[in-house]
mmCIF file as Biopython writes it, N, C-alpha, C and O atoms, coordinates in Angstrom:
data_model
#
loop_
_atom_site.group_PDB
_atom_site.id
_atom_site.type_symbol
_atom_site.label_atom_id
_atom_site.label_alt_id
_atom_site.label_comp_id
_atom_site.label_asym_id
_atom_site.label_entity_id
_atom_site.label_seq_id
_atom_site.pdbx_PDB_ins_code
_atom_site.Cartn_x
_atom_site.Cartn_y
_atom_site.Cartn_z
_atom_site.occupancy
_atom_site.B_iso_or_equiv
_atom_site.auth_seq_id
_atom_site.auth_asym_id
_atom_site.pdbx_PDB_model_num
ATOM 1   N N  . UNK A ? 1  ? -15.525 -3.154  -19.716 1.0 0.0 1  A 1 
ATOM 2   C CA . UNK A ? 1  ? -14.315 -2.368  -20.017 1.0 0.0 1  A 1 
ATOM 3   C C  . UNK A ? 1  ? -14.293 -1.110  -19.150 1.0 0.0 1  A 1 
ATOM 4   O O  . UNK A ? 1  ? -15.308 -0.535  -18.758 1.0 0.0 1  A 1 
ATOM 5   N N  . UNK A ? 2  ? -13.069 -0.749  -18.897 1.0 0.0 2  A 1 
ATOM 6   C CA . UNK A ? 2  ? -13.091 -0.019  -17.694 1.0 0.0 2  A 1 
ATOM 7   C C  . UNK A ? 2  ? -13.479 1.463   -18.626 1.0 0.0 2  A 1 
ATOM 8   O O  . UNK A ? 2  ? -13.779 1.470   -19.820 1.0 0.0 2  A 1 
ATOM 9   N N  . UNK A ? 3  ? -13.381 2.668   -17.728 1.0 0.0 3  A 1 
ATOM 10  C CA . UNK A ? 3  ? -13.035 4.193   -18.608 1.0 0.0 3  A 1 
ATOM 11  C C  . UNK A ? 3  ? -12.382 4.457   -18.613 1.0 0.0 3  A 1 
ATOM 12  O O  . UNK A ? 3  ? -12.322 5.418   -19.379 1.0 0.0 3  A 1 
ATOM 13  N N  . UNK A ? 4  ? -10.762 4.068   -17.775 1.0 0.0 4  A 1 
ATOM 14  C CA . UNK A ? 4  ? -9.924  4.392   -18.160 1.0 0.0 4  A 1 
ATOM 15  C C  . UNK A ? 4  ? -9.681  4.099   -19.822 1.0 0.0 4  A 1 
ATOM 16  O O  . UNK A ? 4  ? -9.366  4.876   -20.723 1.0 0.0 4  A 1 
ATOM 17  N N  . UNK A ? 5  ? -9.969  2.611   -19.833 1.0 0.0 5  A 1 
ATOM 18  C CA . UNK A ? 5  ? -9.576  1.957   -21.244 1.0 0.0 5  A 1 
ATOM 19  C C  . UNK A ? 5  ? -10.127 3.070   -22.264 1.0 0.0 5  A 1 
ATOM 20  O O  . UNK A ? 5  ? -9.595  3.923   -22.975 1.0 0.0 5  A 1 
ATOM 21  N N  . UNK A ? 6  ? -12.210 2.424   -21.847 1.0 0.0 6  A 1 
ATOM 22  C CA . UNK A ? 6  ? -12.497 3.300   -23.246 1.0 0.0 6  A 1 
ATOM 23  C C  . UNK A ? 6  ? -11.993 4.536   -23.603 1.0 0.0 6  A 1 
ATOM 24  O O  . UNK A ? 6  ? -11.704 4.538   -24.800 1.0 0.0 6  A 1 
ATOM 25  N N  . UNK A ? 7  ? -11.643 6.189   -22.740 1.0 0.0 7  A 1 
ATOM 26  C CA . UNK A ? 7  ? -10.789 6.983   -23.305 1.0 0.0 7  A 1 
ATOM 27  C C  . UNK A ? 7  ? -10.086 6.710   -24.077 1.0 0.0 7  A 1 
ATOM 28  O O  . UNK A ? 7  ? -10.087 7.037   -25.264 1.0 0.0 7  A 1 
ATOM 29  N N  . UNK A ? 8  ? -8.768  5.507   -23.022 1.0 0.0 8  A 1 
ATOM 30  C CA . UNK A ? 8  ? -7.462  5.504   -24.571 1.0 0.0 8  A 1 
ATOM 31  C C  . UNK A ? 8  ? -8.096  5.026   -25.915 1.0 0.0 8  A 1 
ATOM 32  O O  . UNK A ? 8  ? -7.842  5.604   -26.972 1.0 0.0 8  A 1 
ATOM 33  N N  . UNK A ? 9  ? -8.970  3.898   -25.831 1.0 0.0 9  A 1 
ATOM 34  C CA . UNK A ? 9  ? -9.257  3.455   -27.074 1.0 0.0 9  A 1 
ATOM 35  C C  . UNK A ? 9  ? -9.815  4.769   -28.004 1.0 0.0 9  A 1 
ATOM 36  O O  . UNK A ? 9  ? -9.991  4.389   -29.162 1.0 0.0 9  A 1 
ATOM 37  N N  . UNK A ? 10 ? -10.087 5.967   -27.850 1.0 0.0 10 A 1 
ATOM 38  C CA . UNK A ? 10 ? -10.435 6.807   -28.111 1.0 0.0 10 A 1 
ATOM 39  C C  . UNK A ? 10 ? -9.193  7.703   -29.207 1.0 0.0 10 A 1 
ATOM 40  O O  . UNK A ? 10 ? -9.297  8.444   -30.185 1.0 0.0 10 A 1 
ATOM 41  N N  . UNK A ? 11 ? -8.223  7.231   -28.527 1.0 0.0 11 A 1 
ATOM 42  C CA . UNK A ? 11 ? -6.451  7.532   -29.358 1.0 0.0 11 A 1 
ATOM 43  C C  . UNK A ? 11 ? -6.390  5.971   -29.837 1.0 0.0 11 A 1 
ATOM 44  O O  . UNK A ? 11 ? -6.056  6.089   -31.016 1.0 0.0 11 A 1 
ATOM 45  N N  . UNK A ? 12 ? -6.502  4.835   -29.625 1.0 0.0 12 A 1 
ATOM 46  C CA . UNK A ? 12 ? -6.300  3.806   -30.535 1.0 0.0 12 A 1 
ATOM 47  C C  . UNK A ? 12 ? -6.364  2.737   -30.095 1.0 0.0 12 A 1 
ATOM 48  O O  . UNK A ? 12 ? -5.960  2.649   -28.936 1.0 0.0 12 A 1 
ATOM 49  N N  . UNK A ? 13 ? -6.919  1.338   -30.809 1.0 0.0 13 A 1 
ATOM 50  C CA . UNK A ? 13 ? -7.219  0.466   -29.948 1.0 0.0 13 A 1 
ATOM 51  C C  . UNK A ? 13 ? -5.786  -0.437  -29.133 1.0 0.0 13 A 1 
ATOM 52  O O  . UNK A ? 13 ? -5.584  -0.995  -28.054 1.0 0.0 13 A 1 
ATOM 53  N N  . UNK A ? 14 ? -5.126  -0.195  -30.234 1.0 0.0 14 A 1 
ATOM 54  C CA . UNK A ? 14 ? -3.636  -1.184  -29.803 1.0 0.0 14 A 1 
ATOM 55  C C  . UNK A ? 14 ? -3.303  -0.409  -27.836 1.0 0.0 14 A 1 
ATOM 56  O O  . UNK A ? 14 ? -3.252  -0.999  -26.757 1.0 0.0 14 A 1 
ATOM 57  N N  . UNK A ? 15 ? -3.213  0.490   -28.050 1.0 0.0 15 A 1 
ATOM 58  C CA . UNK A ? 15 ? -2.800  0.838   -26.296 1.0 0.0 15 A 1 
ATOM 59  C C  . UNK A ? 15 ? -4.235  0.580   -25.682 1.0 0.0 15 A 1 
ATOM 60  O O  . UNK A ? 15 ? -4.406  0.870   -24.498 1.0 0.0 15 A 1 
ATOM 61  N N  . UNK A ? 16 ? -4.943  0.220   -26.187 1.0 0.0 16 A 1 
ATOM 62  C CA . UNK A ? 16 ? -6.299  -0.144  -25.366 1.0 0.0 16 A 1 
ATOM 63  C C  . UNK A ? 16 ? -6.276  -1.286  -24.530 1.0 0.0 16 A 1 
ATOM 64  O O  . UNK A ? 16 ? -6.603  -1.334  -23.344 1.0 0.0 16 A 1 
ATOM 65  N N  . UNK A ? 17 ? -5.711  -2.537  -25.514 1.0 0.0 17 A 1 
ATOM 66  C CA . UNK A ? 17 ? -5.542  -4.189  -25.464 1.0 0.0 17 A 1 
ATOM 67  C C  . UNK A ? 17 ? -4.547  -3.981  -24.977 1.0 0.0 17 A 1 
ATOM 68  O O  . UNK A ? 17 ? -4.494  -4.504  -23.864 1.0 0.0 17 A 1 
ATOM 69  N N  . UNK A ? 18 ? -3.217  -3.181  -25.390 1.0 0.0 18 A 1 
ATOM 70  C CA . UNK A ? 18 ? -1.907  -3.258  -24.186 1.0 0.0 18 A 1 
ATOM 71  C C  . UNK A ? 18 ? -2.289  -2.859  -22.246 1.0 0.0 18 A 1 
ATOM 72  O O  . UNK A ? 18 ? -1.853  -3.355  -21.207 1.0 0.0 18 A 1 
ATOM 73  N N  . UNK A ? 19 ? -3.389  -1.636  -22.561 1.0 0.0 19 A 1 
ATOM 74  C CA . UNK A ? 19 ? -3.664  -1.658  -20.852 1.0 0.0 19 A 1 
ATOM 75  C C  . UNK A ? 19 ? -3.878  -2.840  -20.622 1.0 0.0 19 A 1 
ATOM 76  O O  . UNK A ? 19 ? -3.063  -3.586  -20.080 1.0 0.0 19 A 1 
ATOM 77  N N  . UNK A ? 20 ? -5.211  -3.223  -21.074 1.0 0.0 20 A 1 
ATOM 78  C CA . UNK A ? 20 ? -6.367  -4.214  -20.523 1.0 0.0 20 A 1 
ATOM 79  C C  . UNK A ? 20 ? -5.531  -5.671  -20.243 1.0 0.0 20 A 1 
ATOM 80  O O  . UNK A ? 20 ? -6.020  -6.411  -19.390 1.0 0.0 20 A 1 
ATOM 81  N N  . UNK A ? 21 ? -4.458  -6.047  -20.837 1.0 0.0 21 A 1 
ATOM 82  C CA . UNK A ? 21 ? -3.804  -6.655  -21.235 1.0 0.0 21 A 1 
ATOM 83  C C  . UNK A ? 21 ? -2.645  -6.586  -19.523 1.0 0.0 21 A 1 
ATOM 84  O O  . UNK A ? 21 ? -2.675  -7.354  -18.562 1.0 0.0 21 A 1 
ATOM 85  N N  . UNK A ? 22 ? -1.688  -5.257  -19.784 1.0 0.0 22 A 1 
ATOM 86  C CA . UNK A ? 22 ? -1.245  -5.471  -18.493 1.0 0.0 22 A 1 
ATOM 87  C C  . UNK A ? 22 ? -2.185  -5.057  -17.343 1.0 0.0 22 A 1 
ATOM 88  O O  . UNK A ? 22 ? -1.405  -5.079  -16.391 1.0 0.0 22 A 1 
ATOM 89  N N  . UNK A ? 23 ? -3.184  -4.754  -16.933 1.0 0.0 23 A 1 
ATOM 90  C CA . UNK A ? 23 ? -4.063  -4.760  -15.604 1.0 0.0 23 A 1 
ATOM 91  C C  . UNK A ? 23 ? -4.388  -6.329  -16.129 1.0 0.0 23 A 1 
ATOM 92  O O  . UNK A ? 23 ? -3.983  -6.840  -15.085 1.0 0.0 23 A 1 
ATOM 93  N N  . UNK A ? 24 ? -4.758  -7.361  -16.845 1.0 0.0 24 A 1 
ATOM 94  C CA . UNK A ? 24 ? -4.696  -8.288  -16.386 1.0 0.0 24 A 1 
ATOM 95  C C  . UNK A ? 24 ? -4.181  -8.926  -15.581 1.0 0.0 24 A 1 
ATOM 96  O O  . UNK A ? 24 ? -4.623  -9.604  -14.654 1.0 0.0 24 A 1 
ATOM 97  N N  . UNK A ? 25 ? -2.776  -8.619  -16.087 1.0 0.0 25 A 1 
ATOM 98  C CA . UNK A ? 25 ? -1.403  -9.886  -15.605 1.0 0.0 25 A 1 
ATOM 99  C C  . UNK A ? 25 ? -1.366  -8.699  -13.908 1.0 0.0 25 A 1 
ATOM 100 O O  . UNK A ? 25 ? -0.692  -9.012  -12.927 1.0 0.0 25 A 1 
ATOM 101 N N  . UNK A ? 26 ? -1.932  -7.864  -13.950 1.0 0.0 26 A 1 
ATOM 102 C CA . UNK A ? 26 ? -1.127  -7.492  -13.064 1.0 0.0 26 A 1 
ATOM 103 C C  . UNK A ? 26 ? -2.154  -7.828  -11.666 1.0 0.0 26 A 1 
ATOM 104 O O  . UNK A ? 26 ? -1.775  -7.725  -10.500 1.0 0.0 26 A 1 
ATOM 105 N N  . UNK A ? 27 ? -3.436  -8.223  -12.082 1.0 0.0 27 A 1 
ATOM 106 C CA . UNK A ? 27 ? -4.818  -8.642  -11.518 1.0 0.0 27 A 1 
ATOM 107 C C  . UNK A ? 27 ? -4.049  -10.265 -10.760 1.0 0.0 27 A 1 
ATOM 108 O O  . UNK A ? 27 ? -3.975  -10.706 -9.613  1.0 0.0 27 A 1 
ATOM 109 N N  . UNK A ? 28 ? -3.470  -10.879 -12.478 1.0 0.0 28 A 1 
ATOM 110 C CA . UNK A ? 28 ? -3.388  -12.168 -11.846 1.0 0.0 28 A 1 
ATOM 111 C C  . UNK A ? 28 ? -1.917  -12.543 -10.831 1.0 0.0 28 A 1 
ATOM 112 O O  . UNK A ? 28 ? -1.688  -13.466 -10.049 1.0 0.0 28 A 1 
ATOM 113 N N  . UNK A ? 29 ? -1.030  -11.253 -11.315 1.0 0.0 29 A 1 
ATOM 114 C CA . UNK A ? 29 ? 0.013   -11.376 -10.030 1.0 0.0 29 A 1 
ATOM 115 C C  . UNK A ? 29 ? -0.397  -11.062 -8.209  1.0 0.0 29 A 1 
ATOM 116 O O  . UNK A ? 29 ? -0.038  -11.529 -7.129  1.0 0.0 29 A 1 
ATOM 117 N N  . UNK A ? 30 ? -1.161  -10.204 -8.601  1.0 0.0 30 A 1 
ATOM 118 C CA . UNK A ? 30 ? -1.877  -9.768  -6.881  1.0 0.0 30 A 1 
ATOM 119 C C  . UNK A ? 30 ? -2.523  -11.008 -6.395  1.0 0.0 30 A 1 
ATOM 120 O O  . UNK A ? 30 ? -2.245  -11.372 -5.253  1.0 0.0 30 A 1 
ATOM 121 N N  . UNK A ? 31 ? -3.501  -11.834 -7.238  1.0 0.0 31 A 1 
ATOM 122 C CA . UNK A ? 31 ? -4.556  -13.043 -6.751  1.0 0.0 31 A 1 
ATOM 123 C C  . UNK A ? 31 ? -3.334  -13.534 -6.433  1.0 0.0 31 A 1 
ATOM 124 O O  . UNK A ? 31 ? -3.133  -12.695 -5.555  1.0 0.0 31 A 1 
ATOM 125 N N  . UNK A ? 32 ? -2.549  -14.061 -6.418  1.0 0.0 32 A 1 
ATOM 126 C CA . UNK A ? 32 ? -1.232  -14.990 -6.656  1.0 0.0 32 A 1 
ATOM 127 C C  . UNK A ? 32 ? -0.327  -14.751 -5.360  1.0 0.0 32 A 1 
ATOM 128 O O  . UNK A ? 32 ? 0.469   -15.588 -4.934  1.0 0.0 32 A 1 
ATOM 129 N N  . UNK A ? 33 ? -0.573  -13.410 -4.752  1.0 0.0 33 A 1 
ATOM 130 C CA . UNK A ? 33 ? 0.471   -13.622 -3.583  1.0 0.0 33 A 1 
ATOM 131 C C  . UNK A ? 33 ? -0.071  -14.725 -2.243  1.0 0.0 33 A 1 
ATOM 132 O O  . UNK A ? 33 ? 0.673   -14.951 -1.290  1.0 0.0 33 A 1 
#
């Protein structure tokens, strides 16, 4: 887990799983070009 994440998870986990969540998709749009 990155540090950006753990900070937010620090204010709450739900925007934690929403980052981690979009840097996924956004991981798997870049592999993809």
């Amino acid at each position: 887990m990155s540090l950006e994440c753990l900070l937010v998870c620090n204010f709450g986990y739900h925007s934690c799983s929403h980052i981690k969540t979009s840097f996924m998709i956004s991981i798997h749009l870049l592999s993809s070009w």
